[in-house]
Residue, then its C-alpha position, 0 to 999 in steps of 0.5 A: x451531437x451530444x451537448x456534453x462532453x467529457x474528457x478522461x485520460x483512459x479509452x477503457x474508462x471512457x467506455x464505461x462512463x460513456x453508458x453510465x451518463x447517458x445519450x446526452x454525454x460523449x466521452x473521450x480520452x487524452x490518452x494522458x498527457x497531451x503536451x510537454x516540456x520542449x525536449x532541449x535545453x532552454x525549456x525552463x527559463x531559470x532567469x524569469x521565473x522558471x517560465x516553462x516551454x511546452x509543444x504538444x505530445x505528437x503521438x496524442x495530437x490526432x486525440x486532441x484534434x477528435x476532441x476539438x472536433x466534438x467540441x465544436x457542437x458541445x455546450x458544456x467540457x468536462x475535464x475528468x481526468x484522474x484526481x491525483x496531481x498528474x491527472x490534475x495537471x492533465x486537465x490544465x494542459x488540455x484546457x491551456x491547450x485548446x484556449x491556444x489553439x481557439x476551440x473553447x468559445x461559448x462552452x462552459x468548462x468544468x472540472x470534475x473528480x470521482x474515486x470510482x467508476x461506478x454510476x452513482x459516483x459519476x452521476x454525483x461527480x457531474x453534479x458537483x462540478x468544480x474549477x481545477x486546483x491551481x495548487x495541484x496543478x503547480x505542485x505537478x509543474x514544480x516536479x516537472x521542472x525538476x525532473x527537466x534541471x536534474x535529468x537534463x544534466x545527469x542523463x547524458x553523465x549516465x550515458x558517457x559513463x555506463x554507456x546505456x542511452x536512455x538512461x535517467x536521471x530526476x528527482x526521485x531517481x538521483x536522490x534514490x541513488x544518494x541515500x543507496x550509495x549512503x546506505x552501502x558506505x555505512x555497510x562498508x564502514x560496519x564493524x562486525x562484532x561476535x555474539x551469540x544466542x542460547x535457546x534450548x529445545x524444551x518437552x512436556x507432555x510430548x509437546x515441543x517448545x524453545x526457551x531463551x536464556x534470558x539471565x545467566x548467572x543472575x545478570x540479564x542477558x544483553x546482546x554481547x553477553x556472550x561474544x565468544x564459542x569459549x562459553x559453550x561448555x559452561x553454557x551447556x552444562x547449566x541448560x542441560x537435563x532438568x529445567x524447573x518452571x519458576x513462574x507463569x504468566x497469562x495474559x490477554x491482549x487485543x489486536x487491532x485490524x490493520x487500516x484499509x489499503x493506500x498505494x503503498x501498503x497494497x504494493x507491499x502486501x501484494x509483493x509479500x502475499x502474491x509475489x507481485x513487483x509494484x508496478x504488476x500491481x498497479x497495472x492490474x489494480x488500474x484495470x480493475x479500478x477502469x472497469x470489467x465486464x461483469x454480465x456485459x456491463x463494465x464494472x468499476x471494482x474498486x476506488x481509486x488506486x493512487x491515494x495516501x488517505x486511510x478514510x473510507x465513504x460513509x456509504x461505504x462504511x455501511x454496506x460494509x458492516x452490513x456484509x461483516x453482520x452477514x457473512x460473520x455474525x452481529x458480534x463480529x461488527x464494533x459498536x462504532x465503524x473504525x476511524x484510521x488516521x494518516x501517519x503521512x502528514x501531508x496526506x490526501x485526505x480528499x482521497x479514500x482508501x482503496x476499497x471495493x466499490x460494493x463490498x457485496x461483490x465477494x471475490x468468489x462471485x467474480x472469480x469467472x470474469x477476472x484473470x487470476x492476477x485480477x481476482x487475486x488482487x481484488x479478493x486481497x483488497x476485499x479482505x483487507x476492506x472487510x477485516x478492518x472494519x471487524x472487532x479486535x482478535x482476543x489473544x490469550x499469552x503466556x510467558x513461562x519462566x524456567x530455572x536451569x540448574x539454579x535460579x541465576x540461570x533462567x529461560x524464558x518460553x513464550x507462546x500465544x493461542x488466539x481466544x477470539x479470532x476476531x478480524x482475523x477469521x478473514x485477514x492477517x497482515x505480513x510483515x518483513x522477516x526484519x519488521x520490528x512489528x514483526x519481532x515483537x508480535x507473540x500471535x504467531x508464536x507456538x504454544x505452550x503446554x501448561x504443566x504443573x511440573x518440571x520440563x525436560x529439555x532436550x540440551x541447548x543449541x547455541x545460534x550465531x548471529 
């Protein structure tokens, strides 16, 4: 009988780690929770401290019965489960469990983390042991007990009134609720008002191109400078034919990588690149944070996928820069690694980004082991990984100023070529067509042809907005 044992909350992930630690090691999973709250009212004593009332999980209680079986020839229990308040909470009630039920007598208990599946992380996490983290485990209760008071009385609401069981109502769900029905009564309460764009369809040298009026009678257009159709004909006839280029202006800017992926930027880049929903992403970032067999061998691929922090291992840092140098050249690697910082200000700084466990496995390398909504994930959280540790992209802009007719009435044209590509050779972050980032970014704007003489337009299209 091994004299450690190891606890975890997933079956796949104790495989894994099971071969990593050795024959001295058993590992077992909780299968997540393994008791809750009393499903009645009465769970949470409001009156005394909101003292709460627990009963095990029945469909896990033959999981806790085999691990109290082991547990009896095992010297030392280690509590593994996920490094996030849940998985936290998970390893509390599991040890609160076992206290109560007389199966922990001479076994020294510990508590230990890891942000991937991989040898080295484990090896280290066994090293490094710790006691659980009553703040955590308090913060997870403190939800926990909200879901229970909110949900308690709201879910049968839901039930009378749309008549669908299994409804629920919480914490995030009912405030949810709030700020969408708020939002809708500010729809509802809008006042439409009229206004329109001007934009004229340019040619030079045989290179097509748009301006935007941008002054219209010497004043600066706003944007209910022209709120009726009646301006049509004025509006045209002082764009139309001949415009006169008046002034041009070159500029370079740099551009920065975007930080590494947290929870909720990889479920926003996988909806926009991939057309994955949330939960399609975590599903398959879980089965590549577990492992895959890679050469029989299971593989934790990348870091842990539940993290709000932007800070990325020292080791990992190197092997990074090492590949950019590489894969894309010596001039390609800053002089220093990037540093991000949260915009969160309660952040998880224990936690790391999420990253790939070695930034030497490519994608294409892997690509006949992984699923095809596995490798496409993986190879955006590579690239993403890659590409914020590489320079900035050098951007040449231009903005061009055209007179129609007289100086008060001007156009403005504005495009950018890309000098250096930078980090952009191996990603580009997607924004929401309303992302104001978006709006007032000029890297994907067309170009713009440099001629030292008049341009022809084409006449003026008139937009509704």
């Amino acid at each position: 009988m091994s004299k450690n044992l190891v606890i975890v909350e997933s079956p796949a992930k104790a495989k894994t780690i099971e071969k990593y630690l050795g024959k001295d090691f058993k590992v077992l999973a909780s299968y997540g929770h393994v008791r809750d709250l009393i499903p009645k009212d009465g769970a949470i004593d409001i009156e005394h401290d909101f003292q709460m009332k627990y009963q095990m999980i029945e469909r896990n209680e033959k999981h806790v019965e085999k691990i109290i079986k082991f547990l009896k020839k095992a010297d030392t229990l280690y509590l593994a489960t996920d490094q996030d308040r849940e998985g936290e909470a998970i390893a509390w009630h599991l040890y609160e469990l076992l206290v109560e039920k007389g199966a922990l007598k001479d076994q020294t208990v510990s508590r230990i983390v890891f942000h991937e599946i991989t040898k080295r992380a484990i090896v280290e996490a066994v090293k490094n042991p710790r006691e659980i983290a009553t703040d955590l485990v308090h913060a997870q209760l403190a939800r926990r007990a909200l879901d229970h008071l909110i949900g308690f009385k709201l879910s049968p609401v839901l039930w009378e009134k749309i008549r669908i069981r299994k409804l629920s109502a919480g914490r995030v769900q009912s405030p949810a609720l709030r700020l969408i029905v708020e939002r809708e009564l500010e729809i509802k309460a809008f006042e439409s008002k009229e206004y329109w764009t001007i934009e004229s369809d340019l040619n030079a040298e045989g290179q097509k191109f748009k301006g935007k009026l941008t002054f219209l009678s010497g004043e600066k257009i706003s944007q209910f400078s022209i709120n009726n159709k009646k301006a049509e004909k004025k509006l045209s006839k002082a764009a139309n034919g001949i415009l006169k280029i008046e002034k041009i202006e070159k500029k370079k800017r740099k551009r920065n990588p975007a930080p590494p992926f947290i929870t909720s930027t990889l479920q926003q880049e996988a909806s926009r690149k991939l057309g994955f929903s949330a939960q399609r992403t975590m599903i398959v970032a879980q089965q590549l944070y577990e492992g895959i067999e890679i050469d029989g061998e299971g593989v934790g691929l990348i870091s842990y996928m539940r993290t709000d922090s932007v800070v990325l291992a020292q080791e990992a840092l190197v092997e990074i820069r090492e590949v950019i140098a590489e894969k894309y050249g010596a001039d390609s690697v800053p002089d220093e690694p990037r540093s991000f910082k949260n915009k969160t200000k309660n952040a998880q700084e224990a936690h790391e980004a999420i990253r790939p466990t070695s930034a030497r496995r490519e994608p294409s390398d892997l690509k006949k082991a992984l699923s095809r909504d596995q490798f496409r994930l993986y190879e955006l959280i590579w690239k993403r990984t890659i590409a914020c540790q590489m320079i900035h992209a050098t951007i040449d802009t231009v903005s061009i100023d055209l007179s129609a007719g007289t100086p008060k009435n001007m156009f403005r044209a504005n495009g950018s070529t890309i000098a250096i590509p930078g980090f952009m050779e191996v990603y580009q972050e997607s924004f929401e067509d309303n992302d104001k980032k978006a709006k007032t970014d000029d890297d994907n704007k067309g170009l713009l042809p440099l001629c030292p003489h008049p341009a022809n337009t084409t006449g003026p299209r008139l937009h509704q907005a």
